[in-house]
N, CA, C and O of each residue as an XYZ file, in Angstrom:
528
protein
N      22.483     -8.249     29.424
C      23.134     -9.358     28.761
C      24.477     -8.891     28.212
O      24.686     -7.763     27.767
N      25.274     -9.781     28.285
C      27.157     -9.242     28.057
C      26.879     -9.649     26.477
O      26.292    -10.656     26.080
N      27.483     -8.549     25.656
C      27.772     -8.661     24.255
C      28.973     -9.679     23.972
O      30.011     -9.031     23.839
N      29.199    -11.154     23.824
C      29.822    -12.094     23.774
C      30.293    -12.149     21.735
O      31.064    -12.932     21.180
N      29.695    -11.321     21.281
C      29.420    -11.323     19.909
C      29.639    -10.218     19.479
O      29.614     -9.203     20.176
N      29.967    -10.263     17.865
C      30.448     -9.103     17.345
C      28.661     -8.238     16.699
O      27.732     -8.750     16.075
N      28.821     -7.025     17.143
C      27.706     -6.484     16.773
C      27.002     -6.642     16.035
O      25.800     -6.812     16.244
N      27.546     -6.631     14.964
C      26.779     -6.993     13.611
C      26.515     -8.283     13.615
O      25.341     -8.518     13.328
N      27.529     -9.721     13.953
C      26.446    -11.402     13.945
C      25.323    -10.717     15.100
O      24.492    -11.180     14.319
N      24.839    -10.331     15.752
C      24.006    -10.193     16.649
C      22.846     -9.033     16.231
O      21.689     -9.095     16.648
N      23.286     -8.089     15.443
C      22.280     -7.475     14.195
C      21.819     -8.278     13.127
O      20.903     -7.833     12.436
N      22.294     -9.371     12.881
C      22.044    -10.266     12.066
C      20.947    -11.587     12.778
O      20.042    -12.131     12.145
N      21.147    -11.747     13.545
C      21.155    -12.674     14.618
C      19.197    -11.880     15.077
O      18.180    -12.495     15.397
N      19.358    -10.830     14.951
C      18.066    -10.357     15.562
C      16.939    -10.260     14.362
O      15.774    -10.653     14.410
N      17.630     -9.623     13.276
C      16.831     -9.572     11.974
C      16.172    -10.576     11.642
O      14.975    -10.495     11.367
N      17.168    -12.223     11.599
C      16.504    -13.554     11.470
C      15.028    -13.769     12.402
O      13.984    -14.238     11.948
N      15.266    -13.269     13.891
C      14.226    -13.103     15.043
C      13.139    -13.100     14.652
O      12.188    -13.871     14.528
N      13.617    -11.300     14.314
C      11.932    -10.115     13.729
C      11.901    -10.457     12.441
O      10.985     -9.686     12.153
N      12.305    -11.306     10.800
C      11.441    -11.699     10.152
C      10.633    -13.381     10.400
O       9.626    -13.702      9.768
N      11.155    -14.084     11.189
C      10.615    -15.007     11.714
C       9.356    -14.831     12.945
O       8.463    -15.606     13.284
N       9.642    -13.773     13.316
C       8.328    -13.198     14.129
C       7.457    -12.642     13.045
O       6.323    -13.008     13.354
N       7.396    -11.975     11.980
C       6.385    -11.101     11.169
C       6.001    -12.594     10.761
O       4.830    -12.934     10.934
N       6.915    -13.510     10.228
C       5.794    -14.798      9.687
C       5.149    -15.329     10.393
O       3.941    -15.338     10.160
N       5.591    -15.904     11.392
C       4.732    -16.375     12.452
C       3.665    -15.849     13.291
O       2.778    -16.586     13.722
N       3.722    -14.499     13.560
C       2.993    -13.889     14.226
C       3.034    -13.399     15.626
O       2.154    -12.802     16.245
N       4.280    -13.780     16.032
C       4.866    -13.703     17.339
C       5.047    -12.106     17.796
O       5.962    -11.301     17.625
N       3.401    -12.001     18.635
C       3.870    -10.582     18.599
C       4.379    -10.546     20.047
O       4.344     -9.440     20.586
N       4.843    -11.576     20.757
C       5.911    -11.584     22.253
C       7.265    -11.167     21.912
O       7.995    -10.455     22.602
N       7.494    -11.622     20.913
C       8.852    -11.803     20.049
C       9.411    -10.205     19.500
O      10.499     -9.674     19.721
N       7.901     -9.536     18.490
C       7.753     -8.213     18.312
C       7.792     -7.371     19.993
O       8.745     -6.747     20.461
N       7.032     -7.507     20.355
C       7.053     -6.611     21.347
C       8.559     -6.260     22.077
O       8.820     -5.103     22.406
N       9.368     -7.204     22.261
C      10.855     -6.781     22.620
C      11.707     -6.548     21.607
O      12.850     -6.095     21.665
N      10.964     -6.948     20.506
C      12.457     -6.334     19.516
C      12.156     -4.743     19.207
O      13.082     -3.934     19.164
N      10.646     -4.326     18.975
C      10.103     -3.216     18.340
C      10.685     -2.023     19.468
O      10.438     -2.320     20.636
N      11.301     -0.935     19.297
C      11.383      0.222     19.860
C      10.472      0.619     20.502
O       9.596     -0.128     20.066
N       9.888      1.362     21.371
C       8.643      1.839     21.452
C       8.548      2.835     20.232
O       7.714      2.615     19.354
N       9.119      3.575     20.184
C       9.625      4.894     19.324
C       9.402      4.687     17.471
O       9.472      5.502     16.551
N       9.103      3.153     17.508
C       9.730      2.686     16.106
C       8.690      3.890     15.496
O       7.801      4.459     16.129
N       9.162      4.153     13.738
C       8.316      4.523     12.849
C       8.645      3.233     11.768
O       9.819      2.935     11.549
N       8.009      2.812     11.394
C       7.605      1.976     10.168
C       7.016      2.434      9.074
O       5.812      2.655      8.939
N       8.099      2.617      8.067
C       7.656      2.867      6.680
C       7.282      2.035      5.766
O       8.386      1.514      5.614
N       6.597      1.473      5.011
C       6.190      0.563      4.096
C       6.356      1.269      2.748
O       6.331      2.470      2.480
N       6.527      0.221      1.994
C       7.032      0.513      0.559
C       5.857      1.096     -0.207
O       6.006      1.407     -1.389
N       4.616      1.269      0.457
C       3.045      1.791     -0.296
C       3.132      3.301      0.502
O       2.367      4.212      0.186
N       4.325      3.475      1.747
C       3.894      4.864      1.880
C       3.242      4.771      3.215
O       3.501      5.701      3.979
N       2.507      3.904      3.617
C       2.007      4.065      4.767
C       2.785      4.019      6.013
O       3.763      3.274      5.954
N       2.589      4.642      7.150
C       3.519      4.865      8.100
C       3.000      3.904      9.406
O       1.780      3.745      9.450
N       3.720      3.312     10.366
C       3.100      2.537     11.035
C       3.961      3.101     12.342
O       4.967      3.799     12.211
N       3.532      2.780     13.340
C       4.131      3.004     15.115
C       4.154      1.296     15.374
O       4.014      0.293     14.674
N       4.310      1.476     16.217
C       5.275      0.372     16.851
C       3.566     -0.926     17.568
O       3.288     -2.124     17.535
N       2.914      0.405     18.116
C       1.054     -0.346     18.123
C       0.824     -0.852     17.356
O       0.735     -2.077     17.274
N       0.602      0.183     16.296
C      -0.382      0.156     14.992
C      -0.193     -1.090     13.970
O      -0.975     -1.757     13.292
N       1.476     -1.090     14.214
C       1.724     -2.689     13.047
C       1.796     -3.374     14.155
O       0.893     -4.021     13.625
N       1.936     -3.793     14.989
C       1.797     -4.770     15.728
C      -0.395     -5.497     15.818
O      -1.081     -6.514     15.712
N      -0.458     -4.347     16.019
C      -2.088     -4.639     15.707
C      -2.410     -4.912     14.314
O      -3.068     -5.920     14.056
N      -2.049     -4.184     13.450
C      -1.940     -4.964     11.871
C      -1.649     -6.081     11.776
O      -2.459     -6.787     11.175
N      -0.515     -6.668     12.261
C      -0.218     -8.373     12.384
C      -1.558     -9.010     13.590
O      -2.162    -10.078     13.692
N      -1.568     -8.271     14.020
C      -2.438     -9.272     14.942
C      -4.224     -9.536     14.400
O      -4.925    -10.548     14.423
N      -4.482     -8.217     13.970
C      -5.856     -8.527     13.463
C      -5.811     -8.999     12.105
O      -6.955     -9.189     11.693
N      -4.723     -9.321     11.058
C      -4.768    -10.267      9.971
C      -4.462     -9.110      9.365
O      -4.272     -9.336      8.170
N      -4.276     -7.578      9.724
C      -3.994     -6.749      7.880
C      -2.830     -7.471      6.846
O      -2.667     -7.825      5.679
N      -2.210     -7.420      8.057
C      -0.631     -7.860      7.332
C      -0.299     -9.507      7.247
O       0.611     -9.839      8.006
N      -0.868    -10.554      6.477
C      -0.356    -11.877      6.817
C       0.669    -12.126      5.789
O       0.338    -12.253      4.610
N       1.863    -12.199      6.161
C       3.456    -12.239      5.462
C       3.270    -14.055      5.272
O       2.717    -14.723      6.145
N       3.807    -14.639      4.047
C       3.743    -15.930      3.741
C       5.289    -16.093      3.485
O       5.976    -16.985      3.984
N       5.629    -15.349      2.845
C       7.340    -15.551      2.761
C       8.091    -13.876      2.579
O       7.672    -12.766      2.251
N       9.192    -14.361      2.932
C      10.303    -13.498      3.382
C      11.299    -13.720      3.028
O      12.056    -13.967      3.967
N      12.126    -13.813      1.290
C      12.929    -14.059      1.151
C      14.173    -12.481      1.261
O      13.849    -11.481      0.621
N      15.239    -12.463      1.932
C      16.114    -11.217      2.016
C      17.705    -11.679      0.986
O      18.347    -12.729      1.015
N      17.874    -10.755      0.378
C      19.074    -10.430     -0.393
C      19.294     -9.296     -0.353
O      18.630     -8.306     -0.047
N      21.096     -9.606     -0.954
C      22.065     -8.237     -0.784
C      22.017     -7.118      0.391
O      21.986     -5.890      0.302
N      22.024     -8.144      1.752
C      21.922     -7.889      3.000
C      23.427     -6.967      3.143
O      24.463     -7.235      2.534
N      23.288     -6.154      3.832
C      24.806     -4.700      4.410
C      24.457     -4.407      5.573
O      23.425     -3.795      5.848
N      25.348     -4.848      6.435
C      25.121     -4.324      8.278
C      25.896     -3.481      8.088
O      26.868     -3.772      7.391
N      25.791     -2.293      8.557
C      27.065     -1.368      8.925
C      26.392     -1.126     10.002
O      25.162     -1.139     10.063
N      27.472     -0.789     11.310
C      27.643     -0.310     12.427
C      28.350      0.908     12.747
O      29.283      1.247     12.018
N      28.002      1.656     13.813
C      28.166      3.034     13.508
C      27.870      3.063     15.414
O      26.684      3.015     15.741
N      29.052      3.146     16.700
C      28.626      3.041     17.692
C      27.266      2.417     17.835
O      27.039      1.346     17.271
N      26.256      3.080     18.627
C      24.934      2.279     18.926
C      24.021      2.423     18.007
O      22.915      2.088     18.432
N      24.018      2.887     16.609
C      23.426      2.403     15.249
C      23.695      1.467     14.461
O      24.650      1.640     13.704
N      22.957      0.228     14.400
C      23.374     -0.315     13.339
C      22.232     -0.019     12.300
O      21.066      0.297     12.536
N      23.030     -0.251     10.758
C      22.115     -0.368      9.999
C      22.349     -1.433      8.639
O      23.327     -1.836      8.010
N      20.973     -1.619      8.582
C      20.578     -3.053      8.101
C      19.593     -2.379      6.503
O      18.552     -1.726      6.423
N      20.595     -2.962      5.377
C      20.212     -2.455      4.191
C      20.001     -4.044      3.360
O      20.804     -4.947      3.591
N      18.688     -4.267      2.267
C      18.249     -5.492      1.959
C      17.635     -4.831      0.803
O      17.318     -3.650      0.663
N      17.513     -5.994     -0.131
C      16.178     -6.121     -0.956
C      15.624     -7.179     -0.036
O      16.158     -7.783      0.894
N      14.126     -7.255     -0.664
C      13.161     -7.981     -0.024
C      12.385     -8.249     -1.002
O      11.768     -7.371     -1.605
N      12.292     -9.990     -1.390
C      11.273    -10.349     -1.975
C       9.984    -10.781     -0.658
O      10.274    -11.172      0.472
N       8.517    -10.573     -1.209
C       7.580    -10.777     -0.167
C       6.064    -10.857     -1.109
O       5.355    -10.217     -1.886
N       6.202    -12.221     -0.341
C       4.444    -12.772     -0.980
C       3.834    -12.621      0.770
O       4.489    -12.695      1.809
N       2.225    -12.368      0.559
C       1.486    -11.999      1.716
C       0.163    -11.449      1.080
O      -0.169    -10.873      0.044
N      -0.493    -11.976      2.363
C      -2.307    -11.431      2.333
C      -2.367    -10.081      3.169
O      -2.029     -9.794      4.317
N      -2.935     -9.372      2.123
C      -3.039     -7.722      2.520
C      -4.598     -7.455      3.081
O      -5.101     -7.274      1.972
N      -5.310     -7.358      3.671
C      -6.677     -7.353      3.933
C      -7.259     -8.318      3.286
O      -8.393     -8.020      2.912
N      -6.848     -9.538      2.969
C      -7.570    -10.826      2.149
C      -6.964    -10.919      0.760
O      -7.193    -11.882      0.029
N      -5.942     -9.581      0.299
C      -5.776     -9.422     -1.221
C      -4.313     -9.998     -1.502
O      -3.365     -9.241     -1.295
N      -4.023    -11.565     -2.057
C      -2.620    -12.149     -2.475
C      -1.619    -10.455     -2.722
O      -2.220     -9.381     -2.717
N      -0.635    -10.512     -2.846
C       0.189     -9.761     -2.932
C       1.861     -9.956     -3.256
O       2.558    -10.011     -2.242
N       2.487    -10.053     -4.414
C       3.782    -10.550     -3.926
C       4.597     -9.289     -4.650
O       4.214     -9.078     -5.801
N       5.425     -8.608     -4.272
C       6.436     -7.565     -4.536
C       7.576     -7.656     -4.153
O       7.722     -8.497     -3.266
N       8.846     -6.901     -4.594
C      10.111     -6.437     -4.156
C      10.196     -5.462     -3.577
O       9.313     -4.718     -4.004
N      10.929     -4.840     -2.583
C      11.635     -3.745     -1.946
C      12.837     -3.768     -1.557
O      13.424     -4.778     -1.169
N      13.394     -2.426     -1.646
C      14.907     -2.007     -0.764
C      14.089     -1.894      0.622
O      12.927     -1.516      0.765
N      15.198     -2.412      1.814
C      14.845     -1.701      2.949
C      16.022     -1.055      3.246
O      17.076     -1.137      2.616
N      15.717     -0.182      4.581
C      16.573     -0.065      5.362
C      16.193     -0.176      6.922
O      15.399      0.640      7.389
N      16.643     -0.983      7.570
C      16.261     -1.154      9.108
C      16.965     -0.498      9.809
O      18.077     -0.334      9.306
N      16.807      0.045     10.926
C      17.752      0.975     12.084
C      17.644      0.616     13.375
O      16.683      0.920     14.082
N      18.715     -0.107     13.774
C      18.363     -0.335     14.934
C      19.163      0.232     15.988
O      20.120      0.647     15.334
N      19.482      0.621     17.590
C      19.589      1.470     18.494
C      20.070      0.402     19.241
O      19.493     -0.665     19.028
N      21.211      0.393     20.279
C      21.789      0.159     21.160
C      20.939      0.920     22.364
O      20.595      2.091     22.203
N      20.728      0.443     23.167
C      20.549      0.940     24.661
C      20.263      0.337     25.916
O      20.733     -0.796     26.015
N      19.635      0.749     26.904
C      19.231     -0.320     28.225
C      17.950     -1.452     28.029
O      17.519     -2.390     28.701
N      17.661     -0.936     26.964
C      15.889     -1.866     26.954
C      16.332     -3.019     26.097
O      17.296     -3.112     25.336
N      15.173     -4.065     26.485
C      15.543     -5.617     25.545
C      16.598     -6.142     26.188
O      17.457     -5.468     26.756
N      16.567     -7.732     26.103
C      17.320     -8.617     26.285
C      18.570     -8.564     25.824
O      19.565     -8.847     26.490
N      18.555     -7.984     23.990
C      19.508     -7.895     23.424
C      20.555     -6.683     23.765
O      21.774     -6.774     23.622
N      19.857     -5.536     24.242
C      20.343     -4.258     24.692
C      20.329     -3.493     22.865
O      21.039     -2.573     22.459
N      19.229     -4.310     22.059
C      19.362     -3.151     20.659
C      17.812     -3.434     20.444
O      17.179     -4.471     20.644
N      17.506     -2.530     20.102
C      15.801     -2.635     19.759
C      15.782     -1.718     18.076
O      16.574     -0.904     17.600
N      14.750     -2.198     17.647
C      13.989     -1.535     16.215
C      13.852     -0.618     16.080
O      12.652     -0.476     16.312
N      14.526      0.956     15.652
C      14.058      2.194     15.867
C      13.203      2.409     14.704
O      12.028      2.699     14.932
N      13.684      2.293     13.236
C      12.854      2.326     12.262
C      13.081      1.291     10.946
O      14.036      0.516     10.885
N      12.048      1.407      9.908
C      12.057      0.983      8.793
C      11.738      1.412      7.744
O      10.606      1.896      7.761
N      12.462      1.472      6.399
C      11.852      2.440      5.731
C      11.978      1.571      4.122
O      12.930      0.868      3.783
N      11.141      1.768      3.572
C      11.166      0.823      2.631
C      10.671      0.988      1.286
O       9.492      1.335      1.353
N      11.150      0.867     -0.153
C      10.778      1.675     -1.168
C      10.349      0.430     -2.310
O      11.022     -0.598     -2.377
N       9.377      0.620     -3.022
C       9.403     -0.761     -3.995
C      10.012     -0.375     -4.796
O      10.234      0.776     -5.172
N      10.537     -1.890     -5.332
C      11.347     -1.855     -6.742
C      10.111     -2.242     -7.951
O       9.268     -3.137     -8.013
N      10.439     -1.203     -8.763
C       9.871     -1.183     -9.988
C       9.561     -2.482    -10.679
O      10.658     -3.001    -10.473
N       8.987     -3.268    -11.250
C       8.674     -5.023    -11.695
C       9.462     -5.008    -12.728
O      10.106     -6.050    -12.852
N       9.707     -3.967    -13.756
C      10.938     -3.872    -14.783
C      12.560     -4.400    -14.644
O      13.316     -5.030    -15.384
N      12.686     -3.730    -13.144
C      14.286     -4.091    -12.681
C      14.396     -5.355    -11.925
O      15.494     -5.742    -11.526
């Protein structure tokens, strides 16, 4: 696909994608955005592959109800972009309500794979304290 767009609306453009896929459940949607390679960090520490959360969304660990993102920063860097957020997030954790804040940071990779020619390499994600 010809890059008709400036990198970053189209890093932007994909992010909207993959959090509209984690709500919905679209793991067709996941499957081409996710790296194979991805590592997934969660703000509890746990580490996920590119399977493993995809099977988490699919067998119900992870059911995301909302996804609100602020103080969004694309920087681009040749075939890195990176994608820096807070994240407010309400969701059912193994059946258990849940709603918290986090910083992320997303990384995503330019290359031959995907439609888009950029796929998900990682995520890494830290909670914010309920004080701040």
């Amino acid at each position: 696909m010809k890059e008709d767009i400036q990198p970053a609306e189209r890093i932007a453009q994909l992010e909207n994608s993959r959090y509209a896929a984690m709500l919905g459940k679209d793991i067709g949607t996941l499957e081409r955005l996710l790296d194979d390679k991805l590592i997934y960090m969660h703000s509890s520490g746990v580490v996920d592959t590119k399977s493993s959360y995809i099977d988490g969304l699919r067998s119900g660990v992870w059911d995301y109800q909302q996804i609100d993102r602020t103080d969004v920063r694309i920087e681009i860097s040749r075939d890195v972009a990176l994608v820096f957020g807070k994240l407010s997030i309400r969701m059912n954790t193994r059946g258990a309500a849940k709603a918290f804040s986090t910083r992320a940071l997303a990384i995503w990779q330019r290359g031959q794979r995907g439609e888009s020619g950029w796929t998900l390499l990682a995520v890494h994600s830290g909670a914010i304290p309920e004080s701040h």
